[in-house]
FISEKE-399194 format. One line per 5 residues: number of its first residue (from 1); their letters; for each residue x, y, z of N, C-alpha, C. Coordinates in steps of 0.05 Angstrom, whole numbers, plus 5000, padded with zeros to 4 digits. Example, Ala and Ser with C-alpha at 12.3 -4.5 7.8 and 13.67 -1.06 7.14 Angstrom:
<nodes>
1 = AS = 5264:4886:5156:5246:4910:5156:5264:4934:5156  5257:4955:5142:5273:4979:5143:5258:5001:5157
</nodes>
This chain:
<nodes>
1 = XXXXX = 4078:5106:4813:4102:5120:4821:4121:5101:4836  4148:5103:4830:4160:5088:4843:4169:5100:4872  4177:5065:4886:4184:5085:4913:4217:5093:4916  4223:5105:4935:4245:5117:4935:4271:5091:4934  4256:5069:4945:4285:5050:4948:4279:5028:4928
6 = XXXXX = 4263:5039:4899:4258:5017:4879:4279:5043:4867  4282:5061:4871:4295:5084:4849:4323:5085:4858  4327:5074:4891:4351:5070:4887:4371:5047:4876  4361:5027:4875:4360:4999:4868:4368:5014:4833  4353:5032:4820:4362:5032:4795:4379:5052:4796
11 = XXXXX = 4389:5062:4806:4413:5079:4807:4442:5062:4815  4434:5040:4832:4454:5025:4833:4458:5003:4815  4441:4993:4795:4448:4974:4772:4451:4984:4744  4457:5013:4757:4468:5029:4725:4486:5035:4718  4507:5039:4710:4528:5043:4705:4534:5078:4707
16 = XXXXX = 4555:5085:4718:4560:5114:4725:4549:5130:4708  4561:5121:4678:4563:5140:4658:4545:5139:4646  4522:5126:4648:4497:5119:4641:4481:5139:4650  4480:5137:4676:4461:5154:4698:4442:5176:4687  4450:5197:4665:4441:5221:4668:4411:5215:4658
21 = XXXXX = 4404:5192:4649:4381:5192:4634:4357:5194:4668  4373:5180:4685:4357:5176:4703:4359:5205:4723  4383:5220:4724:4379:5248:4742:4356:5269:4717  4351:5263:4703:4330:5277:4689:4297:5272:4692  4303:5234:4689:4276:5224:4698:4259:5240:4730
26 = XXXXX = 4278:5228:4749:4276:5235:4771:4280:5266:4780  4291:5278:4765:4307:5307:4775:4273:5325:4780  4253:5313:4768:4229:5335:4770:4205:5317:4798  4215:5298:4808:4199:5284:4822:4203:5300:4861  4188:5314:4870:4190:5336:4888:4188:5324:4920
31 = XXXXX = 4192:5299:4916:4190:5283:4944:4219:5287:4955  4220:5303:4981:4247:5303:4992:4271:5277:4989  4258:5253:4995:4275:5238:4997:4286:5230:4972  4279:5231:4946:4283:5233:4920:4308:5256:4919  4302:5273:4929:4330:5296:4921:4352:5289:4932
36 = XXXXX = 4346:5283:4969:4366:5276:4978:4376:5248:4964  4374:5231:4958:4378:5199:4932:4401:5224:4913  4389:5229:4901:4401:5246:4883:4419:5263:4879  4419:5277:4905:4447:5291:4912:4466:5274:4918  4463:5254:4936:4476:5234:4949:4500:5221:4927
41 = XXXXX = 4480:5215:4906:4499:5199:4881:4511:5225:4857  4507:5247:4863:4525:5262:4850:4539:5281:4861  4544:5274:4894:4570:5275:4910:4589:5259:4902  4581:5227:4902:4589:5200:4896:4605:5206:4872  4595:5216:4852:4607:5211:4824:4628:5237:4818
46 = XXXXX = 4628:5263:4841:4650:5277:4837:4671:5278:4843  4665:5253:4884:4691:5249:4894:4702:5226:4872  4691:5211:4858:4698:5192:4840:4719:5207:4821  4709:5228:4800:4719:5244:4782:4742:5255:4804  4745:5271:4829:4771:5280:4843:4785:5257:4839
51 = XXXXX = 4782:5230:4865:4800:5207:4864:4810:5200:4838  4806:5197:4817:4812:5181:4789:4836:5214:4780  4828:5241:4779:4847:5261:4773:4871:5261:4793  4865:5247:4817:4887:5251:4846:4906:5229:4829  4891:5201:4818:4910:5175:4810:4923:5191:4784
56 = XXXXX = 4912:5204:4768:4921:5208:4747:4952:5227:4748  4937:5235:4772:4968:5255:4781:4992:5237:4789  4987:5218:4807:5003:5200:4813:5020:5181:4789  5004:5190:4769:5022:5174:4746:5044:5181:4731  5045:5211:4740:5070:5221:4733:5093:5215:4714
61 = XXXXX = 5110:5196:4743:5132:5183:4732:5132:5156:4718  5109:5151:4715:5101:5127:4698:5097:5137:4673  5084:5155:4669:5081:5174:4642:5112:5168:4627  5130:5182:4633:5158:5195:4639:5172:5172:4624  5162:5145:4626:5174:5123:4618:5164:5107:4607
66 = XXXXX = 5127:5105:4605:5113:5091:4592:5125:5087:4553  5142:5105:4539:5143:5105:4509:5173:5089:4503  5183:5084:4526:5206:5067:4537:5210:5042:4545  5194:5039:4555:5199:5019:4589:5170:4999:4578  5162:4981:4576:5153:4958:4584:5145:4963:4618
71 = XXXXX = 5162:4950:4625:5156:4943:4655:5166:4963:4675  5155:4981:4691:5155:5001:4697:5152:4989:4733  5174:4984:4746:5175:4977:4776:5158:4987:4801  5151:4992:4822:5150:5005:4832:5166:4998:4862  5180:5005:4885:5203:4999:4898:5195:5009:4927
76 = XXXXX = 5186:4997:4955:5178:5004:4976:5185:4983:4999  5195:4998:5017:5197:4980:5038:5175:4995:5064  5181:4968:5087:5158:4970:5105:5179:4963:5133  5183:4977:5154:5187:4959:5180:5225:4974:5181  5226:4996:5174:5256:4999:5177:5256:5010:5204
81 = XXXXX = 5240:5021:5219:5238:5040:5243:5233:5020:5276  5223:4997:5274:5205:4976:5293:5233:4968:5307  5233:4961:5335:5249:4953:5356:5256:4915:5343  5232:4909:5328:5231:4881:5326:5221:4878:5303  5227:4846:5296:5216:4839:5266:5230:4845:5239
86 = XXXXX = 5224:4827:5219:5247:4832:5195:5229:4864:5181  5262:4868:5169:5244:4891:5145:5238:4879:5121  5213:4892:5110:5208:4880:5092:5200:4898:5062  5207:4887:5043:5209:4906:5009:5190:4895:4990  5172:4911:4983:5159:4909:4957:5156:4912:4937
91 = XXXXX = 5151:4898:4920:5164:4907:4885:5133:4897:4869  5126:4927:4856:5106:4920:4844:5109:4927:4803  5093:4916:4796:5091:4920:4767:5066:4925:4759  5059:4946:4750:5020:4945:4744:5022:4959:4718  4999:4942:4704:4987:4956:4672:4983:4972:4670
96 = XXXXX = 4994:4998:4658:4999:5021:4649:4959:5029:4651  4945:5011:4641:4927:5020:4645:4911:5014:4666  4918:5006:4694:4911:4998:4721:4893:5012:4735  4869:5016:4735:4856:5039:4756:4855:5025:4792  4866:5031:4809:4864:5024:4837:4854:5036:4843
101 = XXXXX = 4829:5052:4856:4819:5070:4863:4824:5076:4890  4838:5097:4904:4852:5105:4935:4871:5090:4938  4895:5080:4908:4919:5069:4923:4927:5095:4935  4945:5093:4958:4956:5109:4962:4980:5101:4984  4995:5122:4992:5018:5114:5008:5007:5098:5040
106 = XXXXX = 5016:5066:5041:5008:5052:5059:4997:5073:5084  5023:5085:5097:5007:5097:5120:4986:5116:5124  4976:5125:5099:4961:5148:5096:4931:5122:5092  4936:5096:5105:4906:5083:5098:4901:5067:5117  4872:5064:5125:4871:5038:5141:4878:5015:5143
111 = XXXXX = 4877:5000:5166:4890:4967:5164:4868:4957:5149  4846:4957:5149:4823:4948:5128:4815:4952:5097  4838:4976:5099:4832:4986:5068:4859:4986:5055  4878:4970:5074:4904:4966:5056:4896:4945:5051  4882:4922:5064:4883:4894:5064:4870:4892:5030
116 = XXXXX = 4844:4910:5041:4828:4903:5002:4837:4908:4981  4866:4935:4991:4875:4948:4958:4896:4920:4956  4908:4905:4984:4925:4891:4969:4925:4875:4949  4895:4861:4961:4879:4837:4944:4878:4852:4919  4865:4873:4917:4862:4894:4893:4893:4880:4873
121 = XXXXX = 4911:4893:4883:4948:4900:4868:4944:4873:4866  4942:4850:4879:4956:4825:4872:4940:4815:4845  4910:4824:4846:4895:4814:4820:4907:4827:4799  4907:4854:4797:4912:4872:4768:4945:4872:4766  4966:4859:4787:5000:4874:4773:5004:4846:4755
126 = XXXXX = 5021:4871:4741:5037:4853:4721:5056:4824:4731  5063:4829:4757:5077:4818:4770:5086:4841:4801  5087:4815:4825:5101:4825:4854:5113:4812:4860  5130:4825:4880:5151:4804:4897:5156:4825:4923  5165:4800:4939:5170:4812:4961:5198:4802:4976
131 = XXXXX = 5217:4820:4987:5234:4813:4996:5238:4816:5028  5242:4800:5045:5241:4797:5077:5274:4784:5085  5280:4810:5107:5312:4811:5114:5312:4811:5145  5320:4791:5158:5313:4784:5191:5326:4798:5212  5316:4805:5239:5321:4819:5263:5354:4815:5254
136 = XXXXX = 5373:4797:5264:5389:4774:5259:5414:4795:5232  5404:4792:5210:5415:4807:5193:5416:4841:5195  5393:4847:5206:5395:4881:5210:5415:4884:5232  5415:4866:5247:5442:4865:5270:5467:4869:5264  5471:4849:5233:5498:4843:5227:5512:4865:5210
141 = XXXXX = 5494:4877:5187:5497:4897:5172:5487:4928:5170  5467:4932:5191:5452:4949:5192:5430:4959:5175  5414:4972:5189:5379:4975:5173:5383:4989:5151  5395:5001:5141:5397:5012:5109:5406:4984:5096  5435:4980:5093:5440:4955:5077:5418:4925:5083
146 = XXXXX = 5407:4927:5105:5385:4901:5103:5361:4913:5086  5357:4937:5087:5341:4950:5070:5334:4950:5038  5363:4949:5037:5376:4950:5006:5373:4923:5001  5379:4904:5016:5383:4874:5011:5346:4866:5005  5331:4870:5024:5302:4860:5024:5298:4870:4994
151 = XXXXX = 5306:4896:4986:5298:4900:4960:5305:4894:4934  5330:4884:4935:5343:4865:4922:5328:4841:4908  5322:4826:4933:5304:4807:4935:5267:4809:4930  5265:4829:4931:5241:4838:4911:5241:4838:4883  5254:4854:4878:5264:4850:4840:5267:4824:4840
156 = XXXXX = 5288:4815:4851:5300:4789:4836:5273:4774:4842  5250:4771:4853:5221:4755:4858:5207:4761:4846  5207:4778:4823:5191:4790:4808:5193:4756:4779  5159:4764:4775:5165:4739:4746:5175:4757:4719  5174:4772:4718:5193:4790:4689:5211:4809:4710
161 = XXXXX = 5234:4822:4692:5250:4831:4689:5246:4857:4684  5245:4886:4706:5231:4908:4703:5250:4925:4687  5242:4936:4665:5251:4961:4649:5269:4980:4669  5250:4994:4678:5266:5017:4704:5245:5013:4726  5266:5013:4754:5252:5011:4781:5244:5046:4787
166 = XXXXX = 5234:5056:4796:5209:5073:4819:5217:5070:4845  5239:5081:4863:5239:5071:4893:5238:5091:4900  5220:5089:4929:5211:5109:4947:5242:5117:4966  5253:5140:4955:5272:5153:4979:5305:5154:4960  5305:5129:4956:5335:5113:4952:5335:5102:4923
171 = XXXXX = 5364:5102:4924:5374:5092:4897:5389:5058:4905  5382:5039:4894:5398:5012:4907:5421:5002:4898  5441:4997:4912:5462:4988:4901:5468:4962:4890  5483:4953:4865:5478:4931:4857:5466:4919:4849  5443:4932:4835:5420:4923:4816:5432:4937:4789
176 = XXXXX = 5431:4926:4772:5442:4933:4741:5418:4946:4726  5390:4952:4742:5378:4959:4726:5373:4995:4731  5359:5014:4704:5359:5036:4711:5342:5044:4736  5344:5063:4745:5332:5065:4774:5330:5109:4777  5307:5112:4786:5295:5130:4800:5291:5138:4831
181 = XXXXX = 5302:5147:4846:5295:5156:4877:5272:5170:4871  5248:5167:4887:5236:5189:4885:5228:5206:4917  5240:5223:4932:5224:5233:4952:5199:5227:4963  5186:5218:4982:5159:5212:4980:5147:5199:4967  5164:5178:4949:5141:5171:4925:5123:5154:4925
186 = XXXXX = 5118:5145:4947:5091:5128:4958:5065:5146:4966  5082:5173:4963:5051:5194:4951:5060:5206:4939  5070:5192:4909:5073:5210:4884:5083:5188:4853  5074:5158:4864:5071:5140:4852:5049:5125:4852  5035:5115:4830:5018:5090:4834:5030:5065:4844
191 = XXXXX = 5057:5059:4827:5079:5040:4832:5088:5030:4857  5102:5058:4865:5106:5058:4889:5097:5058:4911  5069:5062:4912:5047:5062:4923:5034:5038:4944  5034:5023:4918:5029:4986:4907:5041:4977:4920  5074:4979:4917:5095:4968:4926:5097:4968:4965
196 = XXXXX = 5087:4994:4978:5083:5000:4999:5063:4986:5010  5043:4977:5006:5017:4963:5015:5024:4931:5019  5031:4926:4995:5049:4894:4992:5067:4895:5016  5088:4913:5018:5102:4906:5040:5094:4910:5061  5074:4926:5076:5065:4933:5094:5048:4914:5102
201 = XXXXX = 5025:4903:5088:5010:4882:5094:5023:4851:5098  5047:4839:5092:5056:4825:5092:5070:4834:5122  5084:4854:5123:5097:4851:5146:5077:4856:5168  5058:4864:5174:5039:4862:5186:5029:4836:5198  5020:4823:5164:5012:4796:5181:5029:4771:5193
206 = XXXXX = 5059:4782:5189:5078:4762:5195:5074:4769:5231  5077:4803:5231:5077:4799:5258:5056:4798:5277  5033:4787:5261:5016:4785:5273:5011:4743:5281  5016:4737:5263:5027:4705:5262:5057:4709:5296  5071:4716:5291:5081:4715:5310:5085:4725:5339
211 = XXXXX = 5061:4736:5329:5051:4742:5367:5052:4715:5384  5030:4696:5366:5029:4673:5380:5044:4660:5391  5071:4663:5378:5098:4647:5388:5111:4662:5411  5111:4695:5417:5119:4712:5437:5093:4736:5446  5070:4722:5462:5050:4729:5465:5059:4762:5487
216 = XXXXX = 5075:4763:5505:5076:4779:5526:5090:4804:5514  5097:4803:5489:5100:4831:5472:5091:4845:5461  5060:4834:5445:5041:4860:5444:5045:4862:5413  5058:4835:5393:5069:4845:5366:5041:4850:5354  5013:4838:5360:5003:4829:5338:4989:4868:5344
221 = XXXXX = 4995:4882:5359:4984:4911:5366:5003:4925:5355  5031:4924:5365:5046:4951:5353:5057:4944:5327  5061:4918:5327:5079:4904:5296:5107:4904:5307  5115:4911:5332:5143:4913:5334:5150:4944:5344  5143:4964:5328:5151:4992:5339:5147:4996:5370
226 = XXXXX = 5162:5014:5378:5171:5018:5403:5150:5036:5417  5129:5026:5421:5104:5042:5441:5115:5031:5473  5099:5048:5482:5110:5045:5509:5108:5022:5517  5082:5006:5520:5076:4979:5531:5102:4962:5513  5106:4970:5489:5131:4945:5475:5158:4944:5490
231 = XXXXX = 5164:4970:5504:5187:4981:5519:5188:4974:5546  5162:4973:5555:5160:4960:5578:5160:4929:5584  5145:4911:5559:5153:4889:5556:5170:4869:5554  5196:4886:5541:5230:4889:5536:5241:4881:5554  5234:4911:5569:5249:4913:5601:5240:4894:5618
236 = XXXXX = 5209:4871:5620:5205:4869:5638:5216:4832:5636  5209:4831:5615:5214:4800:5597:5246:4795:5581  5256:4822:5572:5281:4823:5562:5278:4808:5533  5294:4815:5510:5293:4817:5482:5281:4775:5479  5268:4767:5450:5265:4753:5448:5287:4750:5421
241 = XXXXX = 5274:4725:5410:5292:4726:5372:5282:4744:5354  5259:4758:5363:5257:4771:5340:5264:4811:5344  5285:4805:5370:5284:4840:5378:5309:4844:5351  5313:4865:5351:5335:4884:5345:5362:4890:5354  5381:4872:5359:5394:4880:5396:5405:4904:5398
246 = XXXXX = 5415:4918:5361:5421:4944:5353:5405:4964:5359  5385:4961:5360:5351:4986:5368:5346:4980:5399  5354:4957:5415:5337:4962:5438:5361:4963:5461  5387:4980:5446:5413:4981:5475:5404:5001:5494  5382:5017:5491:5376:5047:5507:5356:5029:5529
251 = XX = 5341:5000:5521:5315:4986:5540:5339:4969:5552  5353:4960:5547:5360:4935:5564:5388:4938:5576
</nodes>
């Protein structure tokens, strides 16, 4: 008889869809810890079947354009709200037939589990790009048009030329290509989704790289947004190069 962790060992070098030969083998073997094994991995394989119907939902507006479109965008920015630091835009492209399993809208994920899906997006897209618009410029034009501009500069970083963009919220000005707003669509795109993680993790680790240069601000903790200790830091040290001077006239 085998033991319980030689039977798990073959549950894990089998392939999902394989399995049933082995919940049959095992399904009559009456040793508790055998059932519990067993339940365990056909919890496993239903939140699997939910997550994959949740992505499938999310494909929506990819559907919508897949008999059209080639290259199907997806359009997200990261960092429009923070006292400090550039904003930053993501532009993703992924194979119609892409499975990411839990992309989902950046903030709805951990800092650990955006990091892997990014690595994830950067292996499987068709192509990304990213566009980054400085403290400096959001000053001069304001955070929507620097907004618009970072995203600009996403597309145009892209290595092909996208069919129709996917942007979360907004429609962009001055891009010639067709374009979609979608409400929320960083939870109601795969695309857009993608596009959110890329920007978010990038701007993340920029401001985490630049703590080191303005250590008494606390970037590599808040990223820039206005927590109390960042507000108190402001006030106590006064703005560096990377504040906002438009966002922090109420601190200083």
């Amino acid at each position: 008889m085998k033991s319980i962790s030689q039977i798990q060992e073959e549950f894990e070098q089998t392939a999902i869809q394989d399995r049933q030969a082995l919940y049959e083998m095992y399904g009559t073997d009456r040793r508790k810890g055998v059932g519990r094994l067993l339940l365990k991995y056909r919890k496993q394989e239903e939140a699997l079947v939910k997550e994959r119907a949740r992505l499938q939902q999310m494909k929506i507006y990819e559907m919508k354009y897949q008999e059209k479109c080639q290259f199907i965008c997806g359009i997200d920015e990261a960092g429009r709200g923070p006292l400090a630091g550039p904003v930053v835009a993501g532009a993703c492209i992924l194979p119609a037939n892409a499975e990411i399993l839990y992309l989902n809208d950046s903030k709805k994920l951990s800092g650990k589990k955006r990091e892997l899906l990014y690595d994830e997006i950067c292996q499987k897209a068709v192509a990304c790009g990213i566009g980054i618009v400085s403290p400096q410029r959001i000053d001069e034009i304001n955070i929507l048009q620097a907004t618009y501009e970072a995203m600009r500069q996403a597309v145009n970083r892209l290595s092909v030329t996208p069919d129709v963009l996917l942007v979360d919220a907004v429609t962009i000005p001055n891009l010639p290509i067709q374009q979609e707003g979608i409400i929320k669509g960083d939870a109601k795109s795969v695309s857009i989704a993608a596009a959110s993680i890329l920007a978010k993790v990038t701007r993340d680790r920029m401001m985490e790289e630049l703590d080191s240069a303005y250590p008494e601000y606390g970037f590599a903790k808040h990223k820039g947004y206005g927590s109390q200790a960042h507000i108190a830091a402001i006030q106590k040290y006064g703005p560096c190069p990377l504040h906002r001077r438009s966002f922090i006239k109420n601190f200083i």
